[in-house]
N, C-alpha and C positions, 0 to 999 in steps of 0.2 A: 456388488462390486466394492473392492474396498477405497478407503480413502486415499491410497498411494497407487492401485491402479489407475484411480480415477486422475490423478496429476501426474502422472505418467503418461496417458491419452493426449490431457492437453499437451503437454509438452513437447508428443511427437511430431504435430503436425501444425503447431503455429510459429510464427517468427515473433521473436520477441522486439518489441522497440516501443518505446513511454515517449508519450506525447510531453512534452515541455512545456509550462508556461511561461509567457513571461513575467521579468521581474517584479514588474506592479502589478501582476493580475492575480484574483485570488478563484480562485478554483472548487467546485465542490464534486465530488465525482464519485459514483458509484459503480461495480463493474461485477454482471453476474454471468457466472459460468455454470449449465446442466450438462451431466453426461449420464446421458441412458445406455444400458438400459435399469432401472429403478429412480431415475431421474435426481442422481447423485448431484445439490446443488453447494454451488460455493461463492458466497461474495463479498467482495474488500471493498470497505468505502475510504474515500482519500480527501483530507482538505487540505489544500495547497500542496497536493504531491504526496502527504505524510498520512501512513495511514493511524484510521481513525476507530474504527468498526470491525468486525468481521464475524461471518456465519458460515458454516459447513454442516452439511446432513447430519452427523454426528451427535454435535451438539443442538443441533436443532432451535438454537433462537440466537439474535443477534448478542454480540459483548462488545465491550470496549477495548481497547487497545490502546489508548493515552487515556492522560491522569484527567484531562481537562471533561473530556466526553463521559466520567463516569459521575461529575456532578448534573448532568442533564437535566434528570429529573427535578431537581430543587426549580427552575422554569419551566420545564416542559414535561408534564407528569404523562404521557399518552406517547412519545416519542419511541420508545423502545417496543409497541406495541404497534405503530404503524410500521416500523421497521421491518417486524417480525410479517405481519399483513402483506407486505409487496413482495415479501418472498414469498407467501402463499401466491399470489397475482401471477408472481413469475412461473413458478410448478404449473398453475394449471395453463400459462400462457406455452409453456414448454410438451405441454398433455396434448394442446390444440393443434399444435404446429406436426408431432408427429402424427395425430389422427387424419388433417386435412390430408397430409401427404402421404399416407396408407405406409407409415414406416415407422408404426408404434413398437417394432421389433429391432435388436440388429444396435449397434456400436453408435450412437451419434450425438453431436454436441451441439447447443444453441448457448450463445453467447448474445449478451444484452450490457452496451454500456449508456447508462442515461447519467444528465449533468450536466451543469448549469456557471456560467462565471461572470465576475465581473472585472472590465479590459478598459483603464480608464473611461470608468464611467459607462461603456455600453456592454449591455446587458446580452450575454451569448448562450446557448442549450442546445441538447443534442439527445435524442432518443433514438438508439440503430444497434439494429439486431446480425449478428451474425449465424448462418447453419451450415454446419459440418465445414468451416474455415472460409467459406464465401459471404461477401455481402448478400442478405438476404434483404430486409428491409430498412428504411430511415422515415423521421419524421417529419415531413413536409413544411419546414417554418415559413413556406409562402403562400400561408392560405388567405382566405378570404372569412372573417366570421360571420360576415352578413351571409355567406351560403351556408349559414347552418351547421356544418360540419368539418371535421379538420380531415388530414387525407397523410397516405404515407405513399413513400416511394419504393416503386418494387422493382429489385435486382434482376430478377428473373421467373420463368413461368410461375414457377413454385410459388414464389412467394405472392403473385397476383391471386393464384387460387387460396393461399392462404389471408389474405386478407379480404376475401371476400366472403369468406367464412366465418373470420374472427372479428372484422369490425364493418361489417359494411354498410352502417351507418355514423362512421367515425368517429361514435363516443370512446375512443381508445385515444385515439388521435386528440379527439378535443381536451381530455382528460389529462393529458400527458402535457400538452401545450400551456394548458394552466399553472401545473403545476411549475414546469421551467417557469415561467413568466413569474411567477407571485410567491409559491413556497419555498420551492427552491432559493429563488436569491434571498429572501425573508432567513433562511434557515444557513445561507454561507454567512450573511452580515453577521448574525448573532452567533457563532461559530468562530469568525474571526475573532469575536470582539471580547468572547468566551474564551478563547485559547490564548489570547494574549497573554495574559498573566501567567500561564505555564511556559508561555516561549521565551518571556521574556527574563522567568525567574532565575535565580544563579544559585546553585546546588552543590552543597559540597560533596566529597568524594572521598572515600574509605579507601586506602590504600594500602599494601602489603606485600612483601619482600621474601621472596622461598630462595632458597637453596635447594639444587638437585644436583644427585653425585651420579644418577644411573638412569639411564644408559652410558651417558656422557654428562660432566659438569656443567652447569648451566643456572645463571640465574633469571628467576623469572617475579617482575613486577606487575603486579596487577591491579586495574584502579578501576572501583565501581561507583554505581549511586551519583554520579558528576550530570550536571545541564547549566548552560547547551552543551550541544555535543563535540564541540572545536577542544582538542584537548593536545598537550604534546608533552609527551615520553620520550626521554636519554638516558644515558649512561655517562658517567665519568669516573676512571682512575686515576685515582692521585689528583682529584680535581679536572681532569682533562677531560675533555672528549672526547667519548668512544663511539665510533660509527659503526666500523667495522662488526662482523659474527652479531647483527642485531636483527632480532626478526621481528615486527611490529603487526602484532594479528587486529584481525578488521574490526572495524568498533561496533560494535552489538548491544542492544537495546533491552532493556529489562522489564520486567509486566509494572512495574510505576511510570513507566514512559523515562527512565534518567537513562544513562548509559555507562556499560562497561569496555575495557580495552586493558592488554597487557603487552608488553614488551621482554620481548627475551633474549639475553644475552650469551652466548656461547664463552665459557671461561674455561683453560685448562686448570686442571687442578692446583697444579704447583704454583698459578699466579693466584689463586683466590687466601696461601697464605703469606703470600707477597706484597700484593698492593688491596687497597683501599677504595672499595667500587660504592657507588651509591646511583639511588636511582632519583631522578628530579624530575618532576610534574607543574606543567606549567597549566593554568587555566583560570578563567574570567572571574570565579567564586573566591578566587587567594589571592590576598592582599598580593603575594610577594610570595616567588616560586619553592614549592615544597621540594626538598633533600633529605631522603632518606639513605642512611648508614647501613650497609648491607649486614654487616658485623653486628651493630647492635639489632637489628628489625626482625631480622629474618631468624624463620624456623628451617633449621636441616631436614631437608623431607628424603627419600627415596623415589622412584622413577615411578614406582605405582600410586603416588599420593597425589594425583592430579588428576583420577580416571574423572571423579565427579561433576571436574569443570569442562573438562572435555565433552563429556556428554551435553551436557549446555551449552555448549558452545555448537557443538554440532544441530541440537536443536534447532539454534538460533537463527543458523547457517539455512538450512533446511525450509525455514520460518521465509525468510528472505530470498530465497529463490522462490516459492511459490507464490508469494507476492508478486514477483517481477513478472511473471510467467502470468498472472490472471492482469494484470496492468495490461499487456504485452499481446493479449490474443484480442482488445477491444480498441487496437489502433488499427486506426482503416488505413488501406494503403491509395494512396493520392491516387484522386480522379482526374483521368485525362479525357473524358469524354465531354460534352457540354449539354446544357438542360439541367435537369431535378437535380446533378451529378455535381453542382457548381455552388458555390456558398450564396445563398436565401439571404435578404431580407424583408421582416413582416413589419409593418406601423400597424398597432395596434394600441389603441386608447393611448396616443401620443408616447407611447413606451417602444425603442427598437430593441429586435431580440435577433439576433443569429447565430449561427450556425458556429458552432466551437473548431475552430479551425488547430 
């Protein structure tokens, strides 16, 4: 199956909606999607909402996706190798699931979001499994470790026989609770603390000014290379501001983590040799906001001299919906039942951990 069938499946049958954190809390979250049949897998890791990571069958091992995640290795030389490892974990966890349930054939999807936060100061994780768009199982954070074993909570039949198969002596469970507990947050602080210096950095931005006569007149400003990503693009003729015929396309993200964005202005001909347009860039990296002279900047292109950004842009586009879509299939929908169904918590060696709500 290809890689666009394969997010076309998810697509058609999940509702999309991103769990939100709040504003103090910092978040580490992984979210993996299999669709068999060849156990097509794909998964985005997210700190603080932004992603970080991400792997698909394809390419076969994990990459980065921000500037910060690709110096890792200078601390942590074996990271990009455990990463790779839990997607093996996951494959054959995805192998088990259809064998238990004699449906190693035939269209279906298991979804896995594991992840860890911290929520002034207490310590929250979450390990739950989705199959074929139902809750199948979650991670018990109310266990007991003096019984030896951790324990998951099962949706329904299926999933009891499957975990009776797959862990039924809870080294999955205990395995998993550890790691929320200890590496997980271990691994958001130093994450944070590691990404700071790129969130905080200020970037300047390469800006550029076309002319287009075809199909229609139109100026268009484009501004790359810029962080953070709060940026604001106008117009002015004669000094004035133009609000009007202005289309401001969505800001999109570049493989060094900075960001692009343009703005396009609809101008009839006869006023481009009339008045005096320019385009002004306001943003946190300049002293004092950049005016560009459309007259002096800009190259006269034709209607086809833009095919290249387009395509990139459409990429990019592309890029971002399949994001929101694997975020989107690992939000559980509110429990109205009460029991195993209701937010946990565990005291454990004087540390509390629950359930990421």
């Amino acid at each position: 199956m290809s890689d666009s069938r394969t997010i076309l499946k998810v697509l058609l049958f999940l509702t999309l909606s991103v769990y939100v954190s709040p504003a103090d809390a910092d978040t580490l979250q992984f979210f993996y999607t299999a669709v068999t049949p060849g156990i097509n897998v794909t998964v985005v890791g997210l700190l603080d909402g932004e992603q970080f990571v991400y792997y698909n069958s394809s390419i076969k091992k994990m990459i980065s996706k921000t500037e910060w995640i690709q110096k890792i290795s200078t601390y942590d030389k074996d990271y990009w190798n455990r990463e790779t490892e839990r997607v093996k974990y996951y494959r054959d966890t995805v192998d088990t699931v259809m064998k238990s349930l004699n449906q190693a054939e035939g269209d279906h999807t298991l979804q896995w979001m594991l992840g860890c936060g911290l929520d002034n100061g207490i310590v929250r994780g979450y390990s739950q499994y989705r199959y074929d768009g139902d809750d199948f199982i979650s991670l018990d954070l109310n266990w007991n470790p003096e019984f030896g074993r951790g324990t998951w909570t099962a949706a329904n039949e299926k999933a009891e026989i499957f975990i009776n198969k797959w862990d039924p002596k809870g080294d999955h469970a205990r395995k998993w609770m550890d790691y929320l507990k200890y590496d997980c947050i271990d691994q958001l602080k130093k994450f944070v603390n590691h990404s700071r210096e790129t969130v905080e950095r200020k970037v300047h931005s390469e800006v550029s000014v076309i002319q287009k006569h075809s199909p229609s007149p139109e100026l268009v400003c484009n501004v790359t290379g810029f962080f953070p990503k709060a940026v604001n693009i106008t117009w002015r003729k004669d000094g004035e501001d133009v609000h009007e015929v202005v289309k401001l396309r969505m800001l999109l993200i570049n493989q060094d983590g900075s960001f692009q964005k343009r703005s396009i202005l609809k101008v009839p001909a006869e006023e481009l040799q009339k008045h005096n347009y320019t385009c002004v860039i306001q943003h946190s990296s300049l002293e004092k906001e950049l005016v560009l002279n459309v007259n002096k900047q800009s190259n006269t292109k034709d209607g086809g001299s833009d095919g290249g950004n387009i395509g990139i842009i459409f990429a990019a586009v592309i890029t971002l919906l399949v994001l929101v879509a694997f975020v989107g299939v690992f939000t559980w929908k509110k429990r109205k039942s009460s029991g195993a169904e209701k937010p946990h918590d565990v005291q454990q060696n004087g540390t509390e951990i629950h359930p990421l709500k």
